[in-house]
N, C-alpha and C positions, 0 to 999 in steps of 0.2 A: 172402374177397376174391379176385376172379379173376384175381390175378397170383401169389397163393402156389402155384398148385398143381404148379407144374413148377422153382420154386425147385430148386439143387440144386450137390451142392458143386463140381462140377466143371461151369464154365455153359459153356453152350451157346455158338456163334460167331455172332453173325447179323451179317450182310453189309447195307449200306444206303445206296442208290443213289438219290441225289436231286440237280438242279443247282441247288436252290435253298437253301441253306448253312442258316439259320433251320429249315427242315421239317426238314434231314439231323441239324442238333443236337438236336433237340426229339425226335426219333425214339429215335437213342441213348442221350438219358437216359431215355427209356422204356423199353427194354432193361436200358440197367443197374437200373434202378428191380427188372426182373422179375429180377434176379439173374446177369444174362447177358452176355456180353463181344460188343462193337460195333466192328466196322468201317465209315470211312465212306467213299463215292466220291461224286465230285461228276458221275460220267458212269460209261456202262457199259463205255466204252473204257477208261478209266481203273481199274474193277475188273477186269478181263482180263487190263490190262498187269500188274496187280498182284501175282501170282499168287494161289498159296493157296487157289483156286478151291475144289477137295476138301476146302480143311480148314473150310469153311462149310458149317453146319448146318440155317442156313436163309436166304432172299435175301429183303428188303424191296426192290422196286423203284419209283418211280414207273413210271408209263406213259407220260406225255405228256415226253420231254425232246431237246434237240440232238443231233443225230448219230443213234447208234443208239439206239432208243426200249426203253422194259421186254419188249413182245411180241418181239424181234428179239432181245434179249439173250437170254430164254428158249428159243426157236427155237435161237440157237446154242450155248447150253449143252448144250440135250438130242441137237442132229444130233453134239457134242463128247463124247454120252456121258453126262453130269453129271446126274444128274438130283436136284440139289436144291432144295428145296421151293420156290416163288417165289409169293410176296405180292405184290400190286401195289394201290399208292395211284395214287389218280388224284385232281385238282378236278374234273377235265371228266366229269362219271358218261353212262354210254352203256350201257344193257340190252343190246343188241346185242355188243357187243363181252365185255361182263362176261358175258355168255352165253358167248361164243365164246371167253374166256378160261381158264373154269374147266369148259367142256368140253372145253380142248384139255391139261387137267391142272394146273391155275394149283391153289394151293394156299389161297390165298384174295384178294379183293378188297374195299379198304375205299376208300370217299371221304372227300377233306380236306375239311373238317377231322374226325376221329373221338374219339370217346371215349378215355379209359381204358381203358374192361373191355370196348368193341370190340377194340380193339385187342391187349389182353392176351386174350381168350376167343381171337381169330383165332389170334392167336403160339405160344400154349400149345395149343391144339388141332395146329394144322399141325406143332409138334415134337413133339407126342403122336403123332399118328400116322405121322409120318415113317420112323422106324425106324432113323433118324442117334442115333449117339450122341455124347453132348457129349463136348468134346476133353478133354485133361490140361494144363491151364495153370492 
């Protein structure tokens, strides 16, 4: 099954930015499902005020949202140094842009709504190769 294979006893952190409350909960209990501990923001402003930024293993973001958008969040992470891993969901899919995302180092991109084992193959790949280790909680 392609959520067991990154199970592990000390989970992972993922971070997950969506303003739409429904997508942000459904998301986390996909995470915890993979074994893994979930934070949720409803904006990217709101994950920045939050701290803890470093002690996140990997960032699900939407793309399309209020204020500062998923491509702007990542831009300021990495001009701040941070370079962890960022997933971006989108409903609005655009080749251009998902181009321009994942050559600019996006870690992956999935359109709403997606799978299961899209989703877990994405998560578990992108913390496979990340080279973050999960925290000690």
């Amino acid at each position: 099954m392609p959520g067991e294979t990154l199970k592990v006893r000390k989970p992972y952190v993922i971070s997950i930015i969506d303003d739409d409350p429904l997508v942000r909960e459904g998301i986390a209990r996909l995470v915890r499902s993979l074994g893994h501990r979930s934070n949720v923001f409803s904006s990217a402003e709101e994950y920045l005020d939050a701290g803890g930024v470093d002690e996140c293993n990997c960032l699900i973001t939407d793309l399309h949202m209020p204020g500062m958008n998923g491509a702007e969040l990542r831009e300021h992470l990495v001009a701040a140094g941070n370079r962890v891993p960022v997933i971006f969901i989108t409903s609005y899919f655009d080749k251009k842009i998902r181009a321009r995302l994942l050559q600019a180092g996006a870690a992956g991109f999935l359109r709403k709504p997606f799978s299961y084992e899209g989703f877990a193959n994405c998560l578990n790949t992108t913390l496979k190769n990340s080279g973050r280790r999960s925290t000690k909680k």
